[in-house]
N, C-alpha and C positions, 0 to 999 in steps of 0.2 A: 542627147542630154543637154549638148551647149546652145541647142536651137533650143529648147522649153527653159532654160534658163535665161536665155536674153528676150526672147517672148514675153517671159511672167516679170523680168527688169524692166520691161519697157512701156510698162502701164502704170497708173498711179495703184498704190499698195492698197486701196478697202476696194479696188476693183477685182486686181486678179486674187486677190483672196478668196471673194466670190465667185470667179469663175472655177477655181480651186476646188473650193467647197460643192460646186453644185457638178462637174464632170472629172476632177480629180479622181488619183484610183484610192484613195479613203471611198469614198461614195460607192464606186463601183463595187468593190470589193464587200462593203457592207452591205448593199443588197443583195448580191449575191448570195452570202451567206445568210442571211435574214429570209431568204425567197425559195431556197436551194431544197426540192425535196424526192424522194424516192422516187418519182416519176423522171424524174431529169435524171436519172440514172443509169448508165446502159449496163446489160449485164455484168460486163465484165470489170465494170468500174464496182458493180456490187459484191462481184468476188474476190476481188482484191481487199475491199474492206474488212470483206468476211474474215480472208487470212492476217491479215491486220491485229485485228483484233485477236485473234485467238491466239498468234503469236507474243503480243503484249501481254493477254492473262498469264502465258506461259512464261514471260518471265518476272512478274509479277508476283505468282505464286514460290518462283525457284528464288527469289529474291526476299522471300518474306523470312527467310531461315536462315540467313545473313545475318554478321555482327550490327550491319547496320540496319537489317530489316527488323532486328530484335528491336533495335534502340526506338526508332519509329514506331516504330506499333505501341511501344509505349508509351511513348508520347503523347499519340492521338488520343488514344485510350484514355491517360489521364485528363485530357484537354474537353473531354467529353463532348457535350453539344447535342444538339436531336438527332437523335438514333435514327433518320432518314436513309442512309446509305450505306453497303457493306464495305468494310476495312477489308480486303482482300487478303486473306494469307491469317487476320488477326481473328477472323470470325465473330469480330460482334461492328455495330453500327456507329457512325458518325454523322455529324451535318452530312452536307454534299462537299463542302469547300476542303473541310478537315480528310476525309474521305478522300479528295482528291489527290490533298497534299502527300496523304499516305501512300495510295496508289502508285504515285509518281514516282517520287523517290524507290520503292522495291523494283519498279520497273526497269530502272535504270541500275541499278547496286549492285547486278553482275556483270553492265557493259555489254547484254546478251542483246537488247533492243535493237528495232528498227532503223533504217537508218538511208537516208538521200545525198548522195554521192556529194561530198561539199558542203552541205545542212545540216548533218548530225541528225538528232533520233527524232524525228519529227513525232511521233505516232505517241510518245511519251507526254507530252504536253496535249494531245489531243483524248486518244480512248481512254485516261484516266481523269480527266475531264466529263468527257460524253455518260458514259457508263454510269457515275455516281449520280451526276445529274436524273438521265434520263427513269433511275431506279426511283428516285424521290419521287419524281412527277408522274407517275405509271406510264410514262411514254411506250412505243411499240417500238419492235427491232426496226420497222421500216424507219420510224424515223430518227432511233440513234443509227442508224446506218448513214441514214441523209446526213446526218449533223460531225458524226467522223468523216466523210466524203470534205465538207463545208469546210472543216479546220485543218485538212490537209493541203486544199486546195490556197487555201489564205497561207498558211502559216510557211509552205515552201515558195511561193513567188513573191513574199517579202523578202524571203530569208536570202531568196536567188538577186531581189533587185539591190539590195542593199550590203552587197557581201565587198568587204573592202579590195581593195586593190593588195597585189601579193605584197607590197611594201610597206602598206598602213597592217598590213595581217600579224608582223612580226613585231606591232608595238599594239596593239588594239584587238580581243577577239573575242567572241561568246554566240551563245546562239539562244539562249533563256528571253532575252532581250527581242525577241522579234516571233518567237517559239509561243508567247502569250498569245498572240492573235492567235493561233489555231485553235488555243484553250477557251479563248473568248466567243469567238466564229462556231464552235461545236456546242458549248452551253449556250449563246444564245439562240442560235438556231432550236433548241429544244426547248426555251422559255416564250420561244414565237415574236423574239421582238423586229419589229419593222425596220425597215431601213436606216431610217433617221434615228429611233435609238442604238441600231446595231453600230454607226457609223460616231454615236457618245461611246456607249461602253468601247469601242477599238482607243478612243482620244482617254478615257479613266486607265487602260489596262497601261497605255503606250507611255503615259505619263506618273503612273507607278508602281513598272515592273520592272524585273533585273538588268543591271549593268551587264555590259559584254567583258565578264572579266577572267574569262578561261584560260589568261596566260599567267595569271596570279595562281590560279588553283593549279592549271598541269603546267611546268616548267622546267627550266631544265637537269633541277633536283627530283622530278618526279610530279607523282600526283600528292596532295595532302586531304583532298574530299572527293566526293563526287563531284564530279564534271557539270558543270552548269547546272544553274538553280531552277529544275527542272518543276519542283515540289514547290516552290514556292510561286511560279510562273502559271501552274495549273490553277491554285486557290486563288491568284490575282483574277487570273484571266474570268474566274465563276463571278467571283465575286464583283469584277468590273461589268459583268455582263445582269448579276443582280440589280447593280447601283440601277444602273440603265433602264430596263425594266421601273423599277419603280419611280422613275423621274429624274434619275441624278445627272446633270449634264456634262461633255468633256468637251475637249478640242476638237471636232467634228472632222477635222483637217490632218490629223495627226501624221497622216502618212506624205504628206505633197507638199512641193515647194523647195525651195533653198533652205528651210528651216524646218522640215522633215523629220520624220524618226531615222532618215539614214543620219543625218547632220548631229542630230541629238547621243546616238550611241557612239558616235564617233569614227564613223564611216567617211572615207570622203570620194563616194563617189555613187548616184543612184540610178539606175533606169526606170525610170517611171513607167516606160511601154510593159517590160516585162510582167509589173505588177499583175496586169491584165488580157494579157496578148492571148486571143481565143480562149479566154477564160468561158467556161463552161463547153469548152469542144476539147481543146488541149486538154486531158487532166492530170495532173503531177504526179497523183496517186501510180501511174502506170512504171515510174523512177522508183518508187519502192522496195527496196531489196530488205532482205532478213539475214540472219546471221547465225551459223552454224558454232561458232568459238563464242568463247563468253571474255571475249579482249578485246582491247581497241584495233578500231577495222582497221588502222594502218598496219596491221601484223597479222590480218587472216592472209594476202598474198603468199605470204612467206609460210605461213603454219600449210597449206595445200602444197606450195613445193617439197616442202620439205618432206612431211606426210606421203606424198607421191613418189618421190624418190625411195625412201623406206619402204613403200609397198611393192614398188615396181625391182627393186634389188632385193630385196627380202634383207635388209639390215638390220641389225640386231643394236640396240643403244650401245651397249658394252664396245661394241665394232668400230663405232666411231671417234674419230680423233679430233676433227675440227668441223663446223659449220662456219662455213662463211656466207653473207646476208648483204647485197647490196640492193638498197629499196631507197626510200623518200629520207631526208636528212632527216627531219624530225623522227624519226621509229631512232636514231643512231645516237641522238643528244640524248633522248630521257635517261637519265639516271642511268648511267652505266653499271651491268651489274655486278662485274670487279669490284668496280667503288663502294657498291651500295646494293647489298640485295634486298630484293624487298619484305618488306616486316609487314605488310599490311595487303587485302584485297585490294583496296583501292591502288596501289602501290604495283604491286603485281600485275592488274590490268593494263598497265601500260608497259611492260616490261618484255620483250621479245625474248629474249635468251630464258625466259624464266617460261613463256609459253609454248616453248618449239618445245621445252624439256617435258612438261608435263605431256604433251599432246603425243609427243612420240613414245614416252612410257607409258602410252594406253589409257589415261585417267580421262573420265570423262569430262566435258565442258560444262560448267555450270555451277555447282556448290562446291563438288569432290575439287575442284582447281584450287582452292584459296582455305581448308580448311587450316589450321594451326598444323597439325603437321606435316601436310603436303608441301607449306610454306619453309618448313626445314626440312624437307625429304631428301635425308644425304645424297641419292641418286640421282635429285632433280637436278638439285646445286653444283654439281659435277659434272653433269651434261650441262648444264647453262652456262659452266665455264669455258667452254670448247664453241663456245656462240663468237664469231667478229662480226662486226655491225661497220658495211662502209658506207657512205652516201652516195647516189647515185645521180647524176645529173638529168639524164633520162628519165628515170620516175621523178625527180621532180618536176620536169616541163609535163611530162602527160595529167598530172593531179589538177583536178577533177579531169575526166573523166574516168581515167583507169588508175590502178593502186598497182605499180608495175614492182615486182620481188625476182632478184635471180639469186637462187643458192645453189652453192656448192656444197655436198656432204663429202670431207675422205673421208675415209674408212681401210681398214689395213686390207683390205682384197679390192681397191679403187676408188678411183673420187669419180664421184657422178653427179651430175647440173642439172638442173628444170628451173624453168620459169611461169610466171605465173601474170597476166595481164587486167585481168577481173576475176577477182577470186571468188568462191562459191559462194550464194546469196545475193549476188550484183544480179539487176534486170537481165545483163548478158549473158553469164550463167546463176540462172535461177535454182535456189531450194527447189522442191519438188513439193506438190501437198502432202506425199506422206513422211517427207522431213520434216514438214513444220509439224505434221501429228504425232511424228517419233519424239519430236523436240519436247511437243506439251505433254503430252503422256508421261515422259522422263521427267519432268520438270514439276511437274504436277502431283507424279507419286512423293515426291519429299513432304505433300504437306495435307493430301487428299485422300480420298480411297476411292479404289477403283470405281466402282459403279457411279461416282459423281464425274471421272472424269468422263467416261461413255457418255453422260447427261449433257455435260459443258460443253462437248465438242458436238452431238448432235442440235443441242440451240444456236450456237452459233452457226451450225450450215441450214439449219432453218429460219435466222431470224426476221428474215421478212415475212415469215406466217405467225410470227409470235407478238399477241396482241400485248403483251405486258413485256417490256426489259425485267421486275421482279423474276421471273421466273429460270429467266437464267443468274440471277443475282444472287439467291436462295440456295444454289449449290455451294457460295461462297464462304455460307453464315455459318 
């Protein structure tokens, strides 16, 4: 980085601007995504999208019967617009933008989503994106497949070059904020725009989309919304990629330079190599993991020790007397649950002692976790008082790459330990495909009937023979 910086200082400013502009990774990156299509796809890059995707409807749909999936759908609904695109979960149509913004948000509103070790839920800002898009336009599965590949591939080697130093992390953080290019990358790959306007709309979406301000929203009182403006970064990202499309010019540049989108969000420090390094050979998509718990990933480690433990002694809730939790500091500071239990989904999401509880009294992941009275289930709140949260210095050096958890369960006939390295759903221990199809099936039945899930899940393992995305859209409405 200090050699491309005293390079690009050492020429007069309307030159390396230019040179910026014309081999900078703004450029690269928008043709790529502008060029990027089903043929350049190796299989396995196309099955992962596949899972992808059908992952995201599944929580999508499990997210639409949320307090806040409620709110949202109303929303949109009131907000109306051309009935182009299906509201997922709402069963009637919106724009594509509005559509999106809806998407988004349910996708996200259980914390069930996808997610890249360090990057957050990348697939969130991309397949509710893709999907609304691609329905308006009658595009083919081949090439919303091409176009979610596009925005995944953008949206994590931003996210990876411009991710701050762990020191700027603790005053500066979000992921909405660089999470739009993959929304931008995927809808315009689907409106067919060229390089030079993919490489406007990245300079419209990059110049105004969300702040990185996730230390505001989760902190160390807890969470008070959903986690980054996930819904709002989607409908930029369409809509920056519309502008574009139809003439609207931006900073072409957005991403390069000492005056960069890392410098702008308030990053201080970028790898410009990474942006692009074997871009179209390397593809990020294969980092992809899924998520079995509907909580924040820094508390799956611990929910499988703990779970393991319980299965492996045959422990009984009642049995135990303490859990003890040493993992990454952050799982230890949110909102201690002595202090503060939580009153709300969002609240809860973050809260370990309040997830070890329900997970070990059997309730499933997903809606049943957060409903009103689960959230005061005498039993839960009794086992989560027997939760201690210590910080671990070791998981914190390992973070990124591993989420390291070791607990300890007594219990009145022994205390017994496991630990947990990459908890289930990391690339290293993967989901399984028929855990993501237990996952949507279950997740699915809260808002569907059966024979459309059979439908949904056969289009999506078919959809590179399916000439219309509507057709899988249709089981939505």
């Amino acid at each position: 980085m200090s050699i491309v910086k005293s390079a690009y200082r050492a020429i007069p400013i309307w030159i390396s601007r230019a040179l910026w502009v014309m081999t900078g990774p703004t450029r690269k990156l928008a043709e790529y995504a502008a060029t990027l299509s089903y043929d350049d796809l190796p299989p396995q890059v196309v099955r992962r999208a596949k899972t992808a995707i059908m992952d995201s409807l599944a929580c999508t749909l499990g997210g639409s019967g949320t307090d806040i999936g409620v709110k949202i759908l109303s929303l949109v609904k009131s907000l109306g617009g051309s009935p182009e695109s299906t509201v997922i979960g709402g069963r009637y149509k919106a724009s594509s933008p509005l559509a999106a913004f809806a998407n988004a948000h349910l996708a996200n509103a259980l914390d069930f989503d996808d997610f890249i070790a360090g990057n957050g839920h990348a697939g969130t800002t991309i397949i509710p994106a893709a999907i609304p898009v691609a329905e308006a336009l009658g595009e083919s599965g081949k090439k919303l497949l091409s176009a979610v590949v596009a925005g995944y591939e953008v949206s994590v080697r931003i996210g990876k070059a411009i991710d701050p130093s762990p020191a700027r992390r603790k005053e500066i953080f979000g992921q909405s904020h660089y999470q739009i290019f993959g929304a931008v990358s995927a809808a315009g790959n689907l409106l067919g725009l060229d390089g030079n306007q993919m490489a406007k709309a990245f300079g419209i979406a990059g110049s105004t989309g969300p702040v990185p301000a996730i230390l505001k929203v989760i902190g160390p009182r807890g969470a008070n919304m959903i986690k980054n403006a996930y819904g709002h970064a989607v409908m930029d990202g369409i809509i920056a990629a519309m502008l574009a499309k139809d003439g609207f010019t931006g900073p072409d540049d957005i991403l390069d330079g000492p005056d960069g989108l890392w410098k702008i969000c308030g990053s201080d420090r970028c790898d410009f190599e990474l942006m692009t390094h074997d871009l179209g050979k390397d593809f990020e998509i294969y980092n992809l993991g899924f998520k079995p718990y509907s909580c924040c990933r820094w508390i799956h480690p611990t929910l499988d020790a703990a779970l393991e433990i319980v299965r492996q002694h045959k422990v009984e809730p009642a049995e135990i007397d303490e859990i003890t939790v040493r993992s990454v500091t952050r799982l230890t500071v949110w909102r201690p649950y002595e202090v503060h239990p939580p009153e709300t989904m969002v609240e809860a999401q973050f809260c370990a002692p309040y997830a070890l509880a329900v997970a070990i009294l059997g309730f499933q992941p997903g809606p049943d976790w957060y409903t009103k009275d689960r959230l005061t289930d005498p039993n839960a709140m009794r086992l989560a008082r027997k939760v201690k949260l210590i910080p671990d210095l070791e998981a914190d050096s390992s973070y990124p790459p591993k989420i390291i958890s070791k607990v300890e369960v007594r219990t009145r006939k022994g205390t017994y330990t496991h630990r947990v390295d990459f908890p289930k759903g990391d690339p290293n221990n993967p989901m399984t495909d028929q855990e993501i199809q237990t996952k949507f099936n279950r997740l699915a039945a809260k808002s569907i009937e059966m024979d459309r899930i059979k439908d949904i899940v056969d289009k999506v393992h078919a959809l590179e023979r399916s000439p219309d995305v509507r057709e899988l859209a249709e089981n939505f409405s």
